[in-house]
LUMSEGU-665956 format. One record per residue (C-alpha): residue number from 1; x, y, z; residue in one letter. Coordinates in steps of 0.05 Angstrom, whole numbers. Layout:
N
<gunu><nr>NUM</nr><x>X</x><y>Y</y><z>Z</z><rest>A</rest></gunu>
...
This chain:
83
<gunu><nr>1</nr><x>126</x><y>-96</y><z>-129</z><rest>X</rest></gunu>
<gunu><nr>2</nr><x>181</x><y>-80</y><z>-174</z><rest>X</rest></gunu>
<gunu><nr>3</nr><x>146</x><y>-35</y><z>-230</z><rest>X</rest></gunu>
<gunu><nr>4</nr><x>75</x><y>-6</y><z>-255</z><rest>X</rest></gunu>
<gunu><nr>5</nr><x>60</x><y>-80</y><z>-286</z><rest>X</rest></gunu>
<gunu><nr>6</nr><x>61</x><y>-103</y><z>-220</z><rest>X</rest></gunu>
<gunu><nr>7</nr><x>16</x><y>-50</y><z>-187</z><rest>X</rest></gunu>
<gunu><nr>8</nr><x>-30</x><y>-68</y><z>-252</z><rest>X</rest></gunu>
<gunu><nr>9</nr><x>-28</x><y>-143</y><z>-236</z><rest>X</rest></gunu>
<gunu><nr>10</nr><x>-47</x><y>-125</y><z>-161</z><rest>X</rest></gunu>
<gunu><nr>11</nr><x>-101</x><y>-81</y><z>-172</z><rest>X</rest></gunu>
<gunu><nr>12</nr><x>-139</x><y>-128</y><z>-222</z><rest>X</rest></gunu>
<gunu><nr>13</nr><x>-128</x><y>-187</y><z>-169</z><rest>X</rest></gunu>
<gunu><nr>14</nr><x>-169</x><y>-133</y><z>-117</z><rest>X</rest></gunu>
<gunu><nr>15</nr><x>-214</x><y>-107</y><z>-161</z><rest>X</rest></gunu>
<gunu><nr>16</nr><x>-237</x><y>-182</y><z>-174</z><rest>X</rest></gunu>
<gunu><nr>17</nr><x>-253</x><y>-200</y><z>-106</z><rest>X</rest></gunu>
<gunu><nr>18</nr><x>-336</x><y>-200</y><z>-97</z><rest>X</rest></gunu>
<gunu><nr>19</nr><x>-349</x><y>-139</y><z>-55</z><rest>X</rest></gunu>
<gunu><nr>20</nr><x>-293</x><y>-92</y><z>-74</z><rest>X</rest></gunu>
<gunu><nr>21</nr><x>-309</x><y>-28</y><z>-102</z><rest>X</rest></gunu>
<gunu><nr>22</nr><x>-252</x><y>5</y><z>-112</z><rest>X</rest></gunu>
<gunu><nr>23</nr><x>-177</x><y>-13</y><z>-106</z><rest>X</rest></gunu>
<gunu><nr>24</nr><x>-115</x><y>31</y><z>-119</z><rest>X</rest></gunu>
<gunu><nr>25</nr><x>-43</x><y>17</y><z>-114</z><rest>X</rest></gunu>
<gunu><nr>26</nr><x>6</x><y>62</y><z>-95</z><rest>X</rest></gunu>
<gunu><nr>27</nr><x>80</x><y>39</y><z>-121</z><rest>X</rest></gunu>
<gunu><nr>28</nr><x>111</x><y>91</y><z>-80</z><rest>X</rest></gunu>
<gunu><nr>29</nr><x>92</x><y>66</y><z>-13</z><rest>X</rest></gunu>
<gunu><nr>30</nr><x>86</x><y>-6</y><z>-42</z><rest>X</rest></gunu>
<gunu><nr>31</nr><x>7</x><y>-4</y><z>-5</z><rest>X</rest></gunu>
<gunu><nr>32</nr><x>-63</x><y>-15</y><z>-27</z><rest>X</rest></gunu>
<gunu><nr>33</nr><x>-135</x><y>15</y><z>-8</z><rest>X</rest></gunu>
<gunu><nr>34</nr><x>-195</x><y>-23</y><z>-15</z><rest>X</rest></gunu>
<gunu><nr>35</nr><x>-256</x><y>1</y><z>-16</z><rest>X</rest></gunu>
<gunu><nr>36</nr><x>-326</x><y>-42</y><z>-5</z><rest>X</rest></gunu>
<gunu><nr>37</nr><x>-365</x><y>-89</y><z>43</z><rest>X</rest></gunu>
<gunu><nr>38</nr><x>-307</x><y>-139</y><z>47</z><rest>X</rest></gunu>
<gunu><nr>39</nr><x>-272</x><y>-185</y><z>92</z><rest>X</rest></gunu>
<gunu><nr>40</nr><x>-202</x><y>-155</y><z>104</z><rest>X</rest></gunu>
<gunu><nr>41</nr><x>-173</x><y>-227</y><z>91</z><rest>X</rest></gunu>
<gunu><nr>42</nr><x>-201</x><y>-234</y><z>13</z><rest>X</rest></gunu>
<gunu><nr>43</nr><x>-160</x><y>-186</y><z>-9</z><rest>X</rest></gunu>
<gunu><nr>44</nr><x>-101</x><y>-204</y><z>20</z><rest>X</rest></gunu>
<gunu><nr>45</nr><x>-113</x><y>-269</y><z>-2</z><rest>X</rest></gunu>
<gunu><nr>46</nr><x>-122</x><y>-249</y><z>-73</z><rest>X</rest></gunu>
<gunu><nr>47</nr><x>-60</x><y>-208</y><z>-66</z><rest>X</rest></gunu>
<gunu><nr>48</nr><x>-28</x><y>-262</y><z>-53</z><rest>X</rest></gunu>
<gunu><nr>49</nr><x>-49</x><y>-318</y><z>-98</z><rest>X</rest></gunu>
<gunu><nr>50</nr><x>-31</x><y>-261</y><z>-155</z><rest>X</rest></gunu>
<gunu><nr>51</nr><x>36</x><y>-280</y><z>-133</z><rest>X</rest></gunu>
<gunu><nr>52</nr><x>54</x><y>-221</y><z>-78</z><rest>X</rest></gunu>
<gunu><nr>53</nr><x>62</x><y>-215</y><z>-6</z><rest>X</rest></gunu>
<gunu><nr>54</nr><x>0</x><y>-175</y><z>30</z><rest>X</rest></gunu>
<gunu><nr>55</nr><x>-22</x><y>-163</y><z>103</z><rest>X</rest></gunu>
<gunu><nr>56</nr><x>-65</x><y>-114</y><z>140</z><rest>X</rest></gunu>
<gunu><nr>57</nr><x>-44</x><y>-41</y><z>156</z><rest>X</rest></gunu>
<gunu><nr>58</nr><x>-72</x><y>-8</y><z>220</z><rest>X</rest></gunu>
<gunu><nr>59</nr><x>-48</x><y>53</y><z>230</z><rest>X</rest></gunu>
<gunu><nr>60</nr><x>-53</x><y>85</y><z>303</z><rest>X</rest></gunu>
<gunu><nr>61</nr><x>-82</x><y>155</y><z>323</z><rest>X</rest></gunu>
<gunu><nr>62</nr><x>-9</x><y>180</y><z>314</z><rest>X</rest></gunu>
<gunu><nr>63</nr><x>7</x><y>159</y><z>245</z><rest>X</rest></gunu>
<gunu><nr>64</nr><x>6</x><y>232</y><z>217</z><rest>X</rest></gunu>
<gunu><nr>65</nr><x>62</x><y>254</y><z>272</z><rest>X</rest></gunu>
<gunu><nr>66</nr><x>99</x><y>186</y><z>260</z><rest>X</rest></gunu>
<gunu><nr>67</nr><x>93</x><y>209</y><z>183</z><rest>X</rest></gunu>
<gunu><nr>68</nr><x>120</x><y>275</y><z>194</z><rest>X</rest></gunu>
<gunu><nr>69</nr><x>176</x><y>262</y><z>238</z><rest>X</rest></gunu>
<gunu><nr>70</nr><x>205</x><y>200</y><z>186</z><rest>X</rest></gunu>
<gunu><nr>71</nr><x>193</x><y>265</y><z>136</z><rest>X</rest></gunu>
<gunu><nr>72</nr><x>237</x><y>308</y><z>168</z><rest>X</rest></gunu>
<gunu><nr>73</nr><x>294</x><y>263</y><z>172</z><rest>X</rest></gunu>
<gunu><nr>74</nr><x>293</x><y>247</y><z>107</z><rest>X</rest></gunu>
<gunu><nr>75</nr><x>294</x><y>321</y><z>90</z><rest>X</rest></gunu>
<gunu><nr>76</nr><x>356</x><y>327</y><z>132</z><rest>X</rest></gunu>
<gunu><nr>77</nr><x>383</x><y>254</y><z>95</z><rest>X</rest></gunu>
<gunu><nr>78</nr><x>384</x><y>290</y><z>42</z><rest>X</rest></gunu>
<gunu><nr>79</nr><x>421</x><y>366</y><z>61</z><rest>X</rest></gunu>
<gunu><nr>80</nr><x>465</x><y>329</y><z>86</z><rest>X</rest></gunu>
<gunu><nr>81</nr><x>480</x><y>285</y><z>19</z><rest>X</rest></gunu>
<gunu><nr>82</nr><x>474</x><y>351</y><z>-21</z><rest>X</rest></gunu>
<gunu><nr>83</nr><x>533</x><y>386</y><z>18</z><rest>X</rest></gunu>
């Protein structure tokens, strides 16, 4: 995804597929979240026919400390660009 078009284009693709209750894209973090009783392959499949690349995201019981820690070295990326 390259701009907020494309994060409209995606979310319409999700939002179409029969189950889905809710989709939002995040541009940022170039990620989804689906809501609904729905196979995690139609989605992704719809993602992808909408012209984008999409897979599954399973994030393990340390995601949050993974999180934090890439955090922290951006912070210290960045003190050390500012000096």
């Amino acid at each position: 995804m390259r701009c907020a078009g494309c994060v409209s284009i995606v979310e319409s693709a999700l939002r179409t597929v029969p189950g889905v209750t809710e989709a939002n894209v995040n541009f940022a973090s170039r990620s989804a979240t689906v809501s609904g009783a729905v196979p995690v392959a139609a989605p992704i499949e719809a993602v992808i026919k909408a012209g984008y690349h999409a897979s599954e995201v399973v994030e393990d019981d340390n995601g949050a400390d993974q999180e934090a820690a890439e955090h922290g070295r951006y912070q210290r990326r960045q003190g050390v660009s500012w000096i």
